[in-house]
Phi, psi and omega in degrees: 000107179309142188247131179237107176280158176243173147183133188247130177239171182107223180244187199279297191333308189303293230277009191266008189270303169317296195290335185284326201286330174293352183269327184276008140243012162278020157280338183228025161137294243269142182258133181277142165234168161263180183298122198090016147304122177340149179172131178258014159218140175216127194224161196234116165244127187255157166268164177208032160256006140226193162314313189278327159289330184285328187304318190289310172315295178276341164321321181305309214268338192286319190284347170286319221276333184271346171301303173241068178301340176246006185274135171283118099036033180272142180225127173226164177096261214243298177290349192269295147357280159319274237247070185262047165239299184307282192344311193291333163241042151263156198287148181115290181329075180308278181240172171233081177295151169258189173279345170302307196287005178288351193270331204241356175347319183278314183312292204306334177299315191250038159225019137275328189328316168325287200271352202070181167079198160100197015306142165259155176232133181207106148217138221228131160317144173272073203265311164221120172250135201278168151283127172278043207316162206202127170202133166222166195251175130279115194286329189299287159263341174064051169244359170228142181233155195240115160282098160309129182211036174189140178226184174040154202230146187247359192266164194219061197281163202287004215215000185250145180247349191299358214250301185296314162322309219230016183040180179297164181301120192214146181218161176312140158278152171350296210261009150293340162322295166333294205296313184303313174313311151321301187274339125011261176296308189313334194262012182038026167296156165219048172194115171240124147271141170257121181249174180183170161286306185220084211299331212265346177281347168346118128263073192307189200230353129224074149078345165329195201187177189284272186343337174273278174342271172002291179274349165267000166240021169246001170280329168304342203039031260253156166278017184225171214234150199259141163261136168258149165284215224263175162163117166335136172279318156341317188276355182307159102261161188305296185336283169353263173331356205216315160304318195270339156305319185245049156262141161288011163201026146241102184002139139226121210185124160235154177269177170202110161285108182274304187089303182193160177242025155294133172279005184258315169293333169294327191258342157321314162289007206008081127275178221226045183196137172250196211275346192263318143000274151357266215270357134273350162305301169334293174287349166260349180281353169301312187311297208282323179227073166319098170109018163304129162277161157208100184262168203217140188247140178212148202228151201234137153068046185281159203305170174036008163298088206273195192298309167290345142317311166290309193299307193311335206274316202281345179249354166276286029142275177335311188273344213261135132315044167311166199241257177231167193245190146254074196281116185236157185253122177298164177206121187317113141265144158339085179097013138288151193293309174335305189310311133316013183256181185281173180044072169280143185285110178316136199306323160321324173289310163319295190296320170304331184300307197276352185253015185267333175312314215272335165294305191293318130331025133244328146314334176267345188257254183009302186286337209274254182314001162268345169285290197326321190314134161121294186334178167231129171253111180287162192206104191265134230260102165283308204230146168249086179296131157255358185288323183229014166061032175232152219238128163222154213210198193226172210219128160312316187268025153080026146321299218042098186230152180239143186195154171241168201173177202275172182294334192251024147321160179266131181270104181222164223269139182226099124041028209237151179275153153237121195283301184190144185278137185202106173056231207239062220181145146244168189249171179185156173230139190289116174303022193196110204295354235255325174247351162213169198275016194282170172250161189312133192245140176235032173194135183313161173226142154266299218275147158276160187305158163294158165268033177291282256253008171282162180301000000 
């Protein structure tokens, strides 16, 4: 039985690609092992949305090639996808799949295994691309699944290369859904996400919308509560936002990419928003969904970015109820419009920028979560330290919580007071006799206990 390592860089689109390709080859044979493990195929699926992600890629492929100097050698996904000539000439490299080849993967491994010889290169232009489906777990507890049900992106912000990556916006048909969402719940998660590259363009091929999925899984009603993944703010809608306000299974927590909050940097960048837009979105899913997570993506150091640009970005960012940010430092990429404007930021500046965003992300998750205090929460239980008898898990609204409770807890949806802030965590205690004996709290707690009165 031929053995196959995996590794993923990126985004959970990727890793929900990955995961599906691992089922379709312990399907044709193949034994998964992990990575650095013995293995006679090893395949890499990459990112390219920055310099420093194209860097990480290849730093992956130099350390599979000294691991397995004799394992064939796939490298796929975004980066591969752009530059699959560079990819082809690191030492080592048997092929270079593009993301059209991902559907085909087992085939094509073993008939070059077969054939020898490369690197081969099969990467196929996005002239008509199909949709692929995708579901992948969380390797950790297998209490989450990530569903693809949108790839590709049609939009032309001044500064993505991903539009080249990942072809145009193309989605899951309508009445597939339905059948993956079963299976699903059969498989017992009790968290699914829905991703896409640009999840808020979601089209089916006859004519359904994000809003329709939406409202047809809540007519499915599933036995696990929905994360939405990334979405444009254009693409937000009153609809959306009023759904997810009076449902009982879809998280409430949006990502909302801002990038910046200059109205000058914004239309440099076209984006399909301005900075007042924004900042009224926020504030009505704030009105509307009391206790809402809501994160953000921002980009440091775009061509011409000056110092009062980053300040416009750093006091809406400051004012706006935001939850935490997601902070990328820019980078030329290649065959972008961007890659060509005047006034590149100096890269020091770039890095001060991003390391000032990042502060202020840790301070916006911190206040976000000391409002929380005192709340009672579901909470679905992942991971277990046995070192510190605490059990850690997510918030429907995108918590981080820590409790303790026995090792041979279920990971089934829990009950928990949220207690008091400790490092990048809230503490908690479980709300519920039925799995530990601690008791039911009828009163906020801020402070941790003494250690007379811990559990």
């Amino acid at each position: 039985m031929p053995r196959i390592a995996f590794y993923t860089l990126g985004c959970k689109l990727n890793y929900a690609e990955s995961s599906h390709l691992r089922q379709q080859f312990e399907e044709a044979g193949y034994r998964v092992v992990a990575f650095g493990e013995p293995a006679d195929v090893v395949l890499i699926n990459t990112c390219t949305v920055t310099e420093t992600a194209d860097a990480e890629c290849r730093k992956l492929i130099r350390r599979a090639v000294r691991l397995w100097p004799n394992a064939f050698i796939g490298v796929t996904g975004c980066y591969a996808q752009l530059k699959p000539e560079e990819v082809a000439r690191l030492e080592g490299v048997s092929a270079v799949f593009g993301n059209q080849e991902k559907g085909y993967l087992v085939e094509l491994i073993e008939r070059l295994r077969q054939l020898g010889g490369g690197p081969h290169v099969l990467v196929s232009p996005f002239h008509t691309p199909c949709f692929q489906p995708a579901r992948s777990a969380d390797e950790d507890s297998r209490t989450r699944a990530f569903l693809k049900i949108q790839d590709g992106c049609s939009y032309r912000c001044s500064f993505c290369t991903i539009p080249a990556a990942r072809g145009p916006s193309r989605s899951m048909p309508f009445e597939q859904l339905t059948e993956h969402i079963h299976a699903l719940a059969a498989a017992g998660y009790r968290e699914v996400v829905l991703t896409g590259i640009n999840l808020g363009t979601y089209r089916a091929p006859t004519g359904e919308r994000l809003i329709d999925v939406l409202r047809l899984l809540e007519r499915i009603a599933p036995p696990f509560r929905i994360r939405l993944s990334s979405i444009e703010p254009n693409l937000l809608t009153p609809e959306i936002i009023e759904l997810v306000a009076r449902s009982e299974y879809f998280c409430p927590h949006f990502h909302i990419p801002l990038q910046s909050g200059s109205p000058e940097i914004l239309r440099r960048m076209r984006r399909r928003y301005t900075a007042e837009q924004y900042r009224r979105l926020v504030l009505t899913i704030n009105e509307r969904i009391p206790g809402c997570a809501i994160g953000a993506d921002v980009l440091t150091g775009f061509p011409g970015e000056t110092e009062e640009h980053f300040e416009q970005t750093y006091r809406l960012v400051e004012e706006l109820p935001i939850s935490y940010l997601h902070v990328f430092t820019y980078s030329e990429r290649e065959g972008t419009p961007a890659a060509t404007l005047p006034h590149p930021v100096p890269q020091r500046v770039r890095k001060a920028r991003t390391h000032q965003l990042r502060l202020l992300s840790d301070l916006k998750r911190q206040q976000f979560y000391r409002s929380a205090l005192g709340s009672l929460r579901t909470v679905i239980p992942e991971t277990y330290n046995p070192t510190t008898g605490m059990w850690e898990g997510w918030t429907e609204n995108y918590i981080r919580v820590r409790f303790a409770a026995p090792p041979t807890l279920p990971h089934e949806p829990l009950a928990i007071r949220l207690c008091w802030l400790e490092a990048d965590a809230v503490v908690g205690v479980v709300a519920d006799n039925s799995y530990t004996p601690l008791p039911i709290l009828t009163e906020p707690c801020a402070a941790p206990p003494s250690s007379s009165s811990s559990a």
